[in-house]
C-alpha positions, 0 to 999 in steps of 0.5 A: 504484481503477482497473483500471489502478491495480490491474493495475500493484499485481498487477505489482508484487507478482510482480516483488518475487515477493511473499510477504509484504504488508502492505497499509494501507487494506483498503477493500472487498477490490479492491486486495487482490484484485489483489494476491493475484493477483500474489502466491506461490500460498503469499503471505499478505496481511496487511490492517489497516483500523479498520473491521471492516465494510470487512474483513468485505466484503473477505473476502467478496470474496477468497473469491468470487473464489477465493482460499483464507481463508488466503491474508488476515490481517485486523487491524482497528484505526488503521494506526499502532497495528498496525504497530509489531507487524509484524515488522521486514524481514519484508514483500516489499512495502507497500501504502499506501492509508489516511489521507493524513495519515499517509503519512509514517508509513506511510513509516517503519513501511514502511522498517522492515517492507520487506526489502531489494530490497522496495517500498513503493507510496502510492496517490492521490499526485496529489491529484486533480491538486492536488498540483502546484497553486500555489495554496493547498491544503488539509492532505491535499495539502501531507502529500503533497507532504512524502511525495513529496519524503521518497521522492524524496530519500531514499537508502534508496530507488529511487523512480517515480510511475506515472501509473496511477489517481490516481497510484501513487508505488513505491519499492524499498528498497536 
């Protein structure tokens, strides 16, 4: 993630003023981080991640730099499989950074868990450039294209695509 990725993430989540996140993808804790940071003092990110290590590293890293151990939930197992159990409108904003493949998904478990006026944000949209490629192209970047045009003909959402990092495709629930 790029620090211009990360900042826009911290942005975003105090905008919402965010209590509640739902991010997908925990990694090694450096968007959570960031999003804590533009959290509620009281906010609570609830991480899923099918890997426990990366989870065990991320609360490492929350905790080193200052955030209370209350402040995380970590859910390890397939983003898909833990979702269903998240409760409906009960997220201020959704953070996708998981497998690719899967963004549409993401997208409708994230209509379902966002409360109105909450925002959903996909990272890694540009495909590395590919994505407005002509030429053949491999599946990860025609399942972006499809969560592209899904956000952007969407009448549930307001969307834009932050030319941050790879780029950061946000969308604001109505």
């Amino acid at each position: 993630m790029t620090p211009g990725t990360g900042s826009a993430l911290g942005l975003l989540a105090a905008a919402v003023d965010a209590k509640a996140v739902a991010e997908i993808g925990t990694g090694c804790g450096v968007s959570g981080i960031h999003l804590l940071h533009g959290m509620r003092p009281d906010g609570v990110l609830t991480t899923v991640d099918p890997e426990p290590e990366h989870q065990q590293f991320a609360r490492q890293a929350f905790r080193a730099a200052g955030f209370a151990s209350n402040r995380a939930r970590f859910i390890p197992g397939r983003a898909l499989d833990v979702l269903p159990r998240l409760a409906d409108a009960g997220y201020d904003l959704v953070f996708c950074d998981g497998d690719r493949l899967e963004y549409l998904d993401y997208l409708a478990e994230s209509l379902r868990l966002l409360r109105p006026g909450g925002l959903v944000a996909f990272e890694g949209v540009f495909g590395a450039g590919r994505t407005i490629d002509s030429g053949p192209q491999p599946t990860e970047v025609l399942r972006l294209r499809e969560v592209l045009r899904a956000v952007r003909e969407s009448q549930e959402l307001v969307p834009s695509l932050l030319p941050v990092g790879d780029g950061l495709l946000c969308a604001v629930k109505r």
